[in-house]
MARBA-3410 file (N, C-alpha, C, O; in Angstrom, 1 decimal):
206
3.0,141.2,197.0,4.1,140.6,196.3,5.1,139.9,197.3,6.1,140.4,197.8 ~ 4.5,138.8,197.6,5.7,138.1,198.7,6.4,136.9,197.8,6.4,135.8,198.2 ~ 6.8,137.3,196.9,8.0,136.8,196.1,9.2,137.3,195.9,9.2,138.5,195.6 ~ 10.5,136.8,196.1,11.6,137.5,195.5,11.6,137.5,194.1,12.5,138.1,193.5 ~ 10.6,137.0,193.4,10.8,136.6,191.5,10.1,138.1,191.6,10.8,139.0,191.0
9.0,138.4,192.1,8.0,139.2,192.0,9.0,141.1,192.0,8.5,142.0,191.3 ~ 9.8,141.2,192.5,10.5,142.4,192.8,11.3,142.5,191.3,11.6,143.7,191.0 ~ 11.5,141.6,190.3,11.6,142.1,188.8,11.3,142.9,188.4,11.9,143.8,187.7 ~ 9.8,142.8,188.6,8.3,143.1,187.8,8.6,144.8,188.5,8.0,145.8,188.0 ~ 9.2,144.8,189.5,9.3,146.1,189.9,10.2,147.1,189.6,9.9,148.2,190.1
11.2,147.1,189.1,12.5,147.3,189.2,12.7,147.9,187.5,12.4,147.3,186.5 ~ 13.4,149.2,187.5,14.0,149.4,186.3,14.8,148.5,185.8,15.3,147.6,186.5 ~ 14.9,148.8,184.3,15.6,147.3,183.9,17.2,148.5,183.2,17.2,149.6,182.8 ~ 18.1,147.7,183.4,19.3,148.1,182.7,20.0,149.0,183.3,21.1,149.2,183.0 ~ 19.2,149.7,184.3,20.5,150.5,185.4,21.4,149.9,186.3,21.4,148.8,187.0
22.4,150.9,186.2,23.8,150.7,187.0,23.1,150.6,188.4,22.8,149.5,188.9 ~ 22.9,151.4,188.9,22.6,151.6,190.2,21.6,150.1,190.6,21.9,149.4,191.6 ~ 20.6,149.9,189.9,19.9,148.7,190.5,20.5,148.0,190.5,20.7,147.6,191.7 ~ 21.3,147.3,189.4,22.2,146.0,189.6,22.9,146.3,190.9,23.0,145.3,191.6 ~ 23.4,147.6,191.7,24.4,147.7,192.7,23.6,147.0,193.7,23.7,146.0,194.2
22.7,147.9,193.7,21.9,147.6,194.6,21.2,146.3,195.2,20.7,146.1,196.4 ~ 21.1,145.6,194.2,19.9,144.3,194.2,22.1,143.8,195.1,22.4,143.9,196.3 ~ 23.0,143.5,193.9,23.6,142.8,194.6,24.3,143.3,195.9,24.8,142.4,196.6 ~ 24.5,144.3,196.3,24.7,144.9,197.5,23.8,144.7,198.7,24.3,144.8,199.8 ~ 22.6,144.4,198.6,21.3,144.2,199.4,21.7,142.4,199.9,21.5,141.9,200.9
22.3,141.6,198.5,22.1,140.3,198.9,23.3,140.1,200.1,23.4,139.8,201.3 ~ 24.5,140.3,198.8,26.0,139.9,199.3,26.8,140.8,200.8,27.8,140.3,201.3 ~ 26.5,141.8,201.2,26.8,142.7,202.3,26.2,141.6,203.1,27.0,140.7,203.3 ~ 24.9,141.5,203.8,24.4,140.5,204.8,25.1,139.3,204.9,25.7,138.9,205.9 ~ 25.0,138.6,203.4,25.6,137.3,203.4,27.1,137.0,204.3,27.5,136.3,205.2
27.5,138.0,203.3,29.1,138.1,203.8,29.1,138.4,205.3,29.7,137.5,205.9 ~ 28.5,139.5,206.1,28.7,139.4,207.2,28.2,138.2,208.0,28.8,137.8,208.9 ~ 27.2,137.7,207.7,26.7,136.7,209.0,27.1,135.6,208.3,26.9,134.6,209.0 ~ 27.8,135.1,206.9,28.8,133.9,206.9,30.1,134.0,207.9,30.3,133.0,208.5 ~ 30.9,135.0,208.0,32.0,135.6,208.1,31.8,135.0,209.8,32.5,134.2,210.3
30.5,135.6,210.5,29.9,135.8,212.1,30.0,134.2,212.5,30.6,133.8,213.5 ~ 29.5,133.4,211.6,29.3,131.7,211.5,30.6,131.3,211.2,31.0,130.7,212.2 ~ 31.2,131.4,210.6,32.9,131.2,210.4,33.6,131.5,211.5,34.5,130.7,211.7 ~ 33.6,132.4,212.6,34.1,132.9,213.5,33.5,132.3,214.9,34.3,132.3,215.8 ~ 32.7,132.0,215.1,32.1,130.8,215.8,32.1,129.5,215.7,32.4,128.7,216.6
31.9,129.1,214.3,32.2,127.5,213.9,34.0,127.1,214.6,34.5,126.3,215.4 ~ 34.8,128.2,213.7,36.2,128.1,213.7,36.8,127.9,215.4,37.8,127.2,215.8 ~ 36.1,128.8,216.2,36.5,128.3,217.6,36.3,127.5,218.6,36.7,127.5,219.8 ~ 35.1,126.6,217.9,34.6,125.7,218.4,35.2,124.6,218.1,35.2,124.6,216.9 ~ 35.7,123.5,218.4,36.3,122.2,218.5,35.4,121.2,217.7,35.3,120.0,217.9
34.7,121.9,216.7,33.8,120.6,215.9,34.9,120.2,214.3,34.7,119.5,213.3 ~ 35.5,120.8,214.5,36.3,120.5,212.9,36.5,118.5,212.4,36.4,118.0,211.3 ~ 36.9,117.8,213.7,36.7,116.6,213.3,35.7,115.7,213.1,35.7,114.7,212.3 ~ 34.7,116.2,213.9,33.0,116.0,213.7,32.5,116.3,212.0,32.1,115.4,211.2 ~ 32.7,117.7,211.8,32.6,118.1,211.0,33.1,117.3,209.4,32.6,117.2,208.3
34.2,116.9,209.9,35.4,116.4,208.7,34.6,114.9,208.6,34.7,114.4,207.5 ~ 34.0,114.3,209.6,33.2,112.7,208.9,31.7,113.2,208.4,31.1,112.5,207.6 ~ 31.3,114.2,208.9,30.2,114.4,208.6,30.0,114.9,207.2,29.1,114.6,206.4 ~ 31.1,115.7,206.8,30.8,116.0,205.7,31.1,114.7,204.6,30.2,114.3,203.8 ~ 32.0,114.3,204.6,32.2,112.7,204.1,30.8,111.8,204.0,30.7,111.2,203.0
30.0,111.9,205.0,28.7,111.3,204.8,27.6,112.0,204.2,27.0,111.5,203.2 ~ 27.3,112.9,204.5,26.9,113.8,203.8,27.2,113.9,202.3,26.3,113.9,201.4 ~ 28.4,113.9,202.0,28.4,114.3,200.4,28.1,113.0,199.7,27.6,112.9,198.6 ~ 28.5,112.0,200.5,28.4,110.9,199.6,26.7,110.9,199.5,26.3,111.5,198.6 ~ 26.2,110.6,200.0,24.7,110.5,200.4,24.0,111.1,199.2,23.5,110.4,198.2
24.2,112.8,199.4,23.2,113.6,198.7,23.6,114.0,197.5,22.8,114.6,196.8 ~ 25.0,113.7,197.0,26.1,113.4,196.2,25.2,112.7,195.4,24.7,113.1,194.4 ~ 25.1,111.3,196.1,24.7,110.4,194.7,23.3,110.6,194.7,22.8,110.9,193.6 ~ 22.5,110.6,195.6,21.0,110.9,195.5,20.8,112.2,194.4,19.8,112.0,193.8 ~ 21.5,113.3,194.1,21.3,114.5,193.3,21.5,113.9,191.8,20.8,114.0,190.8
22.7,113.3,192.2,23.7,112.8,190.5,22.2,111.6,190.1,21.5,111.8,189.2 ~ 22.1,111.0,190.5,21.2,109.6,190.0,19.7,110.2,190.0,19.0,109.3,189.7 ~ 18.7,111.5,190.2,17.9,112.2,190.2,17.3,111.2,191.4,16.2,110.8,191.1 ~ 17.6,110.8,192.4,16.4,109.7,193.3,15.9,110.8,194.1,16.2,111.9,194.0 ~ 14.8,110.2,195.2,14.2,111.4,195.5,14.9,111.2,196.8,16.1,111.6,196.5
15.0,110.8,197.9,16.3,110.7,198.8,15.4,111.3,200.5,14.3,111.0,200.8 ~ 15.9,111.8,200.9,16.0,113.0,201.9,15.9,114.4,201.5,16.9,115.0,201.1 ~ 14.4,115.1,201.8,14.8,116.3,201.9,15.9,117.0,202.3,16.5,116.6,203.3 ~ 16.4,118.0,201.4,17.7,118.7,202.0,17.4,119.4,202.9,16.4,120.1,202.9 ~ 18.4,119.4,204.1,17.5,120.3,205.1,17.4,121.5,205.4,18.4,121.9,205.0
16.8,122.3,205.9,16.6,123.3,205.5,15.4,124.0,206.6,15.0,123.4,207.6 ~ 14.8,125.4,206.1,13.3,125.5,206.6,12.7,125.6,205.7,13.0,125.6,204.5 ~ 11.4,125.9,206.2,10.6,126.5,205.1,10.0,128.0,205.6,9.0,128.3,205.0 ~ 10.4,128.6,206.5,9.6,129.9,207.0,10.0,130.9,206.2,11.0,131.1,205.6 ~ 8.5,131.7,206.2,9.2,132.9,204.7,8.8,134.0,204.9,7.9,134.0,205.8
9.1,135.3,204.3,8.9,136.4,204.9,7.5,136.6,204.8,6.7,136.5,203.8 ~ 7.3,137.2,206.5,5.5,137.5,206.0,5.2,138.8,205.3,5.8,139.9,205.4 ~ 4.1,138.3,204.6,3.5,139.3,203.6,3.1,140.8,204.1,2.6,141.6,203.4 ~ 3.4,141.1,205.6,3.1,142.0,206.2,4.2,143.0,205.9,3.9,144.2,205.8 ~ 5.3,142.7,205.8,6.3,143.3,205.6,6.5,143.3,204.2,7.6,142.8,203.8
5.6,143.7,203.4,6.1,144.0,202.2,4.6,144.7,201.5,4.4,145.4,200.4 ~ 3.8,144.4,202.4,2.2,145.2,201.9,3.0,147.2,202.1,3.5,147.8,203.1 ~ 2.8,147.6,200.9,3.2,149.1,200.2,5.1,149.1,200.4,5.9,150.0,200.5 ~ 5.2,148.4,200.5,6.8,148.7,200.2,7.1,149.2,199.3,6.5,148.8,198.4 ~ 8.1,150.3,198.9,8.6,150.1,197.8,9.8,148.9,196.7,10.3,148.0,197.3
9.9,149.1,195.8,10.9,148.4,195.4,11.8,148.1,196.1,12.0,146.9,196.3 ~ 12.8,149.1,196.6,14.1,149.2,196.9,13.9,148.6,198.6,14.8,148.1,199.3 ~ 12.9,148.7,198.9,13.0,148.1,200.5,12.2,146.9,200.0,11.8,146.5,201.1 ~ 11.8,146.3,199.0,11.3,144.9,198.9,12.7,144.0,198.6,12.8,142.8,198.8 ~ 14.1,144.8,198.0,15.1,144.2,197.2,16.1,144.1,199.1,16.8,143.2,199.5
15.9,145.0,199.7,16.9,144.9,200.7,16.4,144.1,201.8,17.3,143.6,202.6 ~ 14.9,143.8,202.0,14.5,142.9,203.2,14.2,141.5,202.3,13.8,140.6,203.1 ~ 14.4,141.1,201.1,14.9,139.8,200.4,16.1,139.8,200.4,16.5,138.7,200.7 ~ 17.1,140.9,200.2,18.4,140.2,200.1,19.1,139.9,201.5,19.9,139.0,201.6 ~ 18.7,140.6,202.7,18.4,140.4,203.8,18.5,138.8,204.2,19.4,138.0,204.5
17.1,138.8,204.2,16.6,137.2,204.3,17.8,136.1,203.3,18.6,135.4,203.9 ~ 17.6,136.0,202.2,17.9,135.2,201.2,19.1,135.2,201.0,19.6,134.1,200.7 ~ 19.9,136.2,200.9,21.3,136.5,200.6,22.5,135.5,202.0,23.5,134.9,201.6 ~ 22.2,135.4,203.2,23.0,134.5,203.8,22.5,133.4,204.0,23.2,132.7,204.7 ~ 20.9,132.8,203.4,20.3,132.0,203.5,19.9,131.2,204.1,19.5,130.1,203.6
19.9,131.4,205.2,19.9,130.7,206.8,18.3,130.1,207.1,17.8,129.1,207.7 ~ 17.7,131.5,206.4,16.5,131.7,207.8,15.1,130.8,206.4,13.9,131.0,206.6 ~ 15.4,130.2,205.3,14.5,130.2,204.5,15.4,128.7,203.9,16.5,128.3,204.1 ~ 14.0,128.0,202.8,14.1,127.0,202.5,15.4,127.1,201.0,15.6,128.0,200.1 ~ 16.1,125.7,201.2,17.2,126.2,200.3,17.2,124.8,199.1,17.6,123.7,199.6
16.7,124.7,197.7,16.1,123.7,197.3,17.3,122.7,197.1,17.1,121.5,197.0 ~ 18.8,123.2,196.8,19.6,121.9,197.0,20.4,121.6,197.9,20.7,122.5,198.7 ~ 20.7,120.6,198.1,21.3,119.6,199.3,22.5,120.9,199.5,22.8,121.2,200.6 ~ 23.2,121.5,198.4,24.8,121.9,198.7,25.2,123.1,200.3,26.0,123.3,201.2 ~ 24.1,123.3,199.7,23.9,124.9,201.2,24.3,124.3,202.5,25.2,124.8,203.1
23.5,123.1,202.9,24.2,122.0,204.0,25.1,121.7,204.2,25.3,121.3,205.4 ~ 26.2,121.7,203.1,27.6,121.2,203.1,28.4,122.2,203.7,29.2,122.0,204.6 ~ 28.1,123.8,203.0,29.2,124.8,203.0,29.3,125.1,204.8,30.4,125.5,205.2 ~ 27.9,124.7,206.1,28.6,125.2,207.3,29.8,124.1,208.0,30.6,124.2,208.9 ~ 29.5,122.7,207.0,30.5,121.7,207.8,31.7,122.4,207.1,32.6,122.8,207.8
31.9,122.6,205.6,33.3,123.2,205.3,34.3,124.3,206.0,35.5,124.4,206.0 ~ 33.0,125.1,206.5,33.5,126.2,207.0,34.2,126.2,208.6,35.0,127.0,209.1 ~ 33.4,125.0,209.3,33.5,124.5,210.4,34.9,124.0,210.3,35.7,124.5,211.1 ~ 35.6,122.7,209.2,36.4,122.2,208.6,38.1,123.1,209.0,39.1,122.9,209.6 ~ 37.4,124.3,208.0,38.2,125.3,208.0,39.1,125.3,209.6,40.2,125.0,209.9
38.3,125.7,210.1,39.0,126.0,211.6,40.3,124.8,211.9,40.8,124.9,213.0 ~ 40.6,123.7,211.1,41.5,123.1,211.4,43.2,124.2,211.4,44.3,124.3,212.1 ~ 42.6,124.7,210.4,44.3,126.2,210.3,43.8,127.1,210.9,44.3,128.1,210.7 ~ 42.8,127.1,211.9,42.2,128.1,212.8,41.2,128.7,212.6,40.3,128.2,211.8 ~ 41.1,129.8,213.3,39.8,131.0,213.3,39.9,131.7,212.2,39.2,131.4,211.2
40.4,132.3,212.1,40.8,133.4,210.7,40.6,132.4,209.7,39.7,132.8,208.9 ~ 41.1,131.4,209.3,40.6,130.4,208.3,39.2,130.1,207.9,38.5,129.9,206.9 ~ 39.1,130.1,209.0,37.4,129.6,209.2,36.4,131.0,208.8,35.5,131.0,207.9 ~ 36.7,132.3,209.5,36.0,133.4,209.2,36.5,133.6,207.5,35.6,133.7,206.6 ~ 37.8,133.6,207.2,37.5,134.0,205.5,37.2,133.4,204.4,37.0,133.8,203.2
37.2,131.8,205.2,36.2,131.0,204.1,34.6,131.2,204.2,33.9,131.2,203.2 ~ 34.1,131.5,205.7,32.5,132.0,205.7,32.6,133.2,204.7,31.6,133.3,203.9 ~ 33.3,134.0,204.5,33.2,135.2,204.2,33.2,135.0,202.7,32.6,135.9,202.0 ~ 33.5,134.4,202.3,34.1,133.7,200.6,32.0,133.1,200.5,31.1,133.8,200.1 ~ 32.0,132.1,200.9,31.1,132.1,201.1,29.9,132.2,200.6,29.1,131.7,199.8
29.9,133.3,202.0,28.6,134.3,202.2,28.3,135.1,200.5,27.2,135.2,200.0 ~ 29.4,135.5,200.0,30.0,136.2,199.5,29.1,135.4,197.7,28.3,136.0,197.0 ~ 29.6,134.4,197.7,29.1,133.5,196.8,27.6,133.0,196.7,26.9,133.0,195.6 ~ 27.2,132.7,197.8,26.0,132.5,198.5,24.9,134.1,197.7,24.1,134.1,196.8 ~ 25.3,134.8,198.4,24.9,135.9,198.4,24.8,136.7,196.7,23.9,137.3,196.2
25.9,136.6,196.4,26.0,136.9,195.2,25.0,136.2,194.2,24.1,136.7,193.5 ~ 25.4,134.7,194.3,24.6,133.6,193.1,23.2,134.4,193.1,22.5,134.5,192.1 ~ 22.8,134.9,194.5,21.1,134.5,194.4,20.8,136.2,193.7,19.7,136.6,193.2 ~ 22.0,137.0,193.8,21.7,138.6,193.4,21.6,138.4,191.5,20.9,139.0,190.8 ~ 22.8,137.2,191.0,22.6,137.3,189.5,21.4,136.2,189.4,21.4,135.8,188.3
20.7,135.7,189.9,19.3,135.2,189.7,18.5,136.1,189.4,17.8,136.3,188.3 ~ 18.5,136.8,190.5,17.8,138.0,190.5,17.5,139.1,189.5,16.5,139.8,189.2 ~ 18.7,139.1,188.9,19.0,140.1,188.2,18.5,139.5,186.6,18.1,140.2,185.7 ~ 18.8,138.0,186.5,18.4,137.6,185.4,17.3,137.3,185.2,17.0,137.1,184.1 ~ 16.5,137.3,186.2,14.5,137.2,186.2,14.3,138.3,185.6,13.5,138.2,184.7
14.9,139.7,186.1,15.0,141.1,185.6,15.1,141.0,184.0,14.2,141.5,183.3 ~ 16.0,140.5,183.6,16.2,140.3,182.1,15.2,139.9,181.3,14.7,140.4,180.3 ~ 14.6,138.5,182.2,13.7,137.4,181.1,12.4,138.3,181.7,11.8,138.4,180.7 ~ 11.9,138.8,182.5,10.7,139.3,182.6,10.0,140.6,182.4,8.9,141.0,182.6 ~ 11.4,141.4,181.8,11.6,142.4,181.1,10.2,142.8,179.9,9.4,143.7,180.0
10.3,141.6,178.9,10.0,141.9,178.4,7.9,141.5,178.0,7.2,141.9,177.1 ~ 7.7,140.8,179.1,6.5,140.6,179.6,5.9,141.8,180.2,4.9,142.4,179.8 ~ 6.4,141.9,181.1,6.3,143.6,181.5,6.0,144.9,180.3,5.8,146.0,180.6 ~ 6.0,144.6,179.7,6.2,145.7,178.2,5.2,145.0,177.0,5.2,145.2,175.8 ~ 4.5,144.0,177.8,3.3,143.4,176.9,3.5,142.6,175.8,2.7,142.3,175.0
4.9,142.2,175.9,5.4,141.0,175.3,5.1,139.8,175.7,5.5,139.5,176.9 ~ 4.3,138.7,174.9,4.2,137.2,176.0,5.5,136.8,175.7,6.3,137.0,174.8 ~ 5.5,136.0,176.8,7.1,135.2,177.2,6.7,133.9,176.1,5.6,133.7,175.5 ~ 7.9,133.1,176.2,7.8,131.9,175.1,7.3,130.7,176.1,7.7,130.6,177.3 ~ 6.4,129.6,175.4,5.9,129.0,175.8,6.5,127.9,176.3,5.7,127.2,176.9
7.9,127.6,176.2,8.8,127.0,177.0,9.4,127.3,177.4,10.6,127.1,177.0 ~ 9.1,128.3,178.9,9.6,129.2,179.5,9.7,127.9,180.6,10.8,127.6,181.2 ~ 8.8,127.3,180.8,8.8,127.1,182.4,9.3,125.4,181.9,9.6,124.7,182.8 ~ 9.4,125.0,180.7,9.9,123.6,180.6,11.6,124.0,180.7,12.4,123.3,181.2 ~ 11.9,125.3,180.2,13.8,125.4,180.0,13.9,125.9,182.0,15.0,126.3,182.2
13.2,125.9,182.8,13.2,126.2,184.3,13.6,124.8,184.7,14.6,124.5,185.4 ~ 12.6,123.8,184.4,12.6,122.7,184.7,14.2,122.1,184.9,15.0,121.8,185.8 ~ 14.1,122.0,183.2,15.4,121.6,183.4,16.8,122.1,183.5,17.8,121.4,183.5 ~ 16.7,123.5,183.7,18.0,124.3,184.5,17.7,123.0,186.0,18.4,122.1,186.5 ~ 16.3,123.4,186.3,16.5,122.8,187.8,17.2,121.3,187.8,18.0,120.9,188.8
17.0,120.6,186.9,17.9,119.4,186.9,19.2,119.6,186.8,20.0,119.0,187.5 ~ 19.5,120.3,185.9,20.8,120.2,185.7,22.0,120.5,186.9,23.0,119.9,187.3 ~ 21.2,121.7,187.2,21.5,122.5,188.6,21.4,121.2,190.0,21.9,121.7,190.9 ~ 21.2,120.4,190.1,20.6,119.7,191.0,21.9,118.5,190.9,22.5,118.1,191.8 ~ 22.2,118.1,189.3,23.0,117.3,189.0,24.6,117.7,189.3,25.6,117.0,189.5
24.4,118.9,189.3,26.2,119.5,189.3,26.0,119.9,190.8,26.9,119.3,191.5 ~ 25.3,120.4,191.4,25.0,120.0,193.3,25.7,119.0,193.7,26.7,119.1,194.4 ~ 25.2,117.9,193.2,26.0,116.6,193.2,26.9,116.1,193.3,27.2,115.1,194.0 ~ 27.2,116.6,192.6,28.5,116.4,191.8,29.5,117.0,192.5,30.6,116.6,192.7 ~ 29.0,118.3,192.8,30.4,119.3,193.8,30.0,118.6,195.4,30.7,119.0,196.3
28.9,117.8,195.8,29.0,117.2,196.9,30.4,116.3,197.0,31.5,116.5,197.6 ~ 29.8,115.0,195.7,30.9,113.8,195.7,32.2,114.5,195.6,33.1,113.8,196.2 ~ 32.6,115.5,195.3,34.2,116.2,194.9,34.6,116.2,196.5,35.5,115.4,197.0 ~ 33.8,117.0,197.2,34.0,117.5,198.5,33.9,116.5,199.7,34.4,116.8,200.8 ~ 33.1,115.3,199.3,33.1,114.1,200.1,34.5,113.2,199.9,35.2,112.8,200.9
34.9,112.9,198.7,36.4,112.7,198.1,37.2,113.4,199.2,37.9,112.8,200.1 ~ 37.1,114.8,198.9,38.3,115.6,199.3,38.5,115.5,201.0,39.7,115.5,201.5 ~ 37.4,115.3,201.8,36.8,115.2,203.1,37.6,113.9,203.5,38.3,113.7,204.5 ~ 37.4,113.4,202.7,38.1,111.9,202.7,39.5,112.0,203.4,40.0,111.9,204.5 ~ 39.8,112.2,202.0,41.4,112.7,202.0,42.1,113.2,203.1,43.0,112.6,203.8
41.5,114.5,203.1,41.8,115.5,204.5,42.1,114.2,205.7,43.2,113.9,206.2 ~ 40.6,113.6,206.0,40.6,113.0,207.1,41.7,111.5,207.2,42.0,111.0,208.3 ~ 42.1,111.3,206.2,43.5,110.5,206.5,44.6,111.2,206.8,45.3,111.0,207.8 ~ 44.9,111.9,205.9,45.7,112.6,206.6,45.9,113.2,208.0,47.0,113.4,208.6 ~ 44.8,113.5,208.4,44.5,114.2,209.7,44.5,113.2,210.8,44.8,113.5,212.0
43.9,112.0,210.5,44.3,111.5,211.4,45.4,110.2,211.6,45.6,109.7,212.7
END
């Protein structure tokens, strides 16, 4: 099972404690090594770099997301956890070496452009300083980390009942599809906001 979808299929459904857990496993990592990146970005002298870059950036993948073109891969990796580390795992250590991994999102492929944006923001940040900079990574991480725990948790729901020898509906993977556009479109969309706003900032600032 070298899937994060795949750890559903393992998992009690409807307890307190798992929900803690799945999102505790993602958002604790996230938050710290966003917070670690905030705290490094922020004392480093890139905030003006950062402030045109993100301006190109948003505009760019902004409109490429909003207009569906196919553009520039967002960047990213693609390296993923090897299957070695999960051959007899249990559940609970398949949920904490994914949230691990995936929860601050660094080390693995991220399918929208937005993830790119948030280390120039955070970088950004350090204009009001270091502490600025670390409690926006932390916010974050925080969000980062969380989004991917109620994914998680909602695969839990929809695959619930497959698990219990229920077939799923046969426009399961068409209503995926287009979450994924839509999802892709509002990406976008909070780019162009942030490329606007980048804007802004940068008159003012300079």
């Amino acid at each position: 099972m070298n899937s994060a979808a795949s750890l559903a299929a393992g998992l009690p459904v409807g307890r307190l404690s798992v929900r803690c857990l799945v999102v505790a496993a993602y958002a604790v990592p996230a938050v710290l090594a966003w917070a670690l990146a905030g705290g490094l970005l922020g004392l480093l002298p890139l905030a003006p770099v950062c402030l045109g870059l993100a301006i190109l950036y948003g505009l760019y993948y902004g409109i490429t997301e909003v207009r569906g073109m196919r553009g520039l891969p967002a960047p990213g990796r693609r390296w993923q956890v090897p299957q070695t580390m999960m051959i007899d795992a249990s559940p609970s250590r398949r949920v904490v070496v994914w949230g691990s991994v995936l929860g601050p999102g660094f080390l693995t492929r991220n399918p929208y452009a937005g993830f790119g944006m948030l280390p120039l923001v955070v970088a950004i940040a350090g204009l009001a300083g270091p502490w600025a900079a670390v409690a926006l990574g932390a916010c974050a991480g925080l969000a980062h980390g969380g989004a991917r725990a109620v994914a998680l948790l909602g695969d839990l729901r929809v695959t619930a009942p497959a698990v219990a020898g229920v077939p799923s509906a046969p426009s399961a993977q068409l209503d995926l599809l287009l979450k994924a556009v839509y999802a892709r479109r509002l990406d976008g969309a909070v780019l162009l906001v942030i490329a606007v706003t980048a804007a802004a900032l940068a008159v003012s600032y300079f």
